[in-house]
Every structure is written in structure tokens, then in C-alpha cells.
C-alpha positions, 0 to 999 in steps of 0.5 A: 135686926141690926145694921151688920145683919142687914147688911149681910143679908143683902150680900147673900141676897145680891141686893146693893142698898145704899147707906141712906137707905139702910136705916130705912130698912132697918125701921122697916124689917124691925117693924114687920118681925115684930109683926111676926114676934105677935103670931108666936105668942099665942099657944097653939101645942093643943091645937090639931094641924088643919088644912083648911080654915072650913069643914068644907070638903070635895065630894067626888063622884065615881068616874063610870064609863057610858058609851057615846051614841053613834051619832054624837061621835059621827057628828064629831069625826065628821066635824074634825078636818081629817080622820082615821077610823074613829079617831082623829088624825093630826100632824106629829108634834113629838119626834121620838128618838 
């Protein structure tokens, strides 16, 4: 990266860098692509994309539907502060237009 580029970016980016740390910069942006130029150089065309470092997967269970006993959902309704039926009753949250 050189001096007028880093500049340029900083503009773009809104960021004020003073003239004594530009050279700073500079030493440290150069450093980091570098970092980056080593990622490129292995050939990776052959390799088949991944999602995940590990053969690991989610097993997922078939979601069925069981009634609750009658005393689990008493014992529920009856702890609520106020019912209506067998639901729960609230204040309204959401005006709707």
C-alpha cells in the first residue's frame, strides 16, 4: 500500500490520520497484506467448498404433537395472574391501526 492510497482510504473512510502516524500505518496495513498475500498461495481449485471444519451435523428430531395432562395445564392457568379459558390474558402491547 503506499502513502497516497492510504491516504485515500482514510478519506473514504472518514478517519483523520496525522502525518507522524501515517508511516505507522503504512509499516502496519503493508504487514497485515502480507498476512493475506500467504493465504493466496496455496491451490485450493480442487477442494470442494465446506461449511464447517468437521463432519459434525445437527440431528434433528420430528417435532409430534402430545396433549398435556389436564392437571399440568391447571396447574399452569391457576399460577397465571389472570385467565381467560385456557389461555392466559395480558394487557395489550401492540396497537393495531
Amino acid at each position: 500500500m503506499t502513502k497516497e492510497e492510504l491516504e485515500t482510504t482514510a478519506f473514504l473512510a472518514r478517519i483523520a490520520i496525522g502525518e507522524d502516524e501515517k508511516d505507522k500505518y503504512l509499516k502496519d496495513l503493508n504487514q497485515m497484506m502480507s498476512y493475506i498475500e500467504v493465504l493466496q498461495e496455496p491451490d485450493v481449485s480442487s477442494l470442494k467448498p465446506t461449511t464447517h471444519v468437521t463432519k459434525l451435523r445437527n440431528v434433528w428430531r420430528d417435532d409430534i404433537v402430545k396433549p398435556s395432562p389436564k392437571e399440568t395445564v391447571e396447574s399452569l392457568l391457576n399460577a397465571a395472574p389472570d385467565k381467560e379459558g385456557n389461555f392466559y390474558k395480558i394487557k395489550k402491547v401492540i396497537e393495531a391501526q
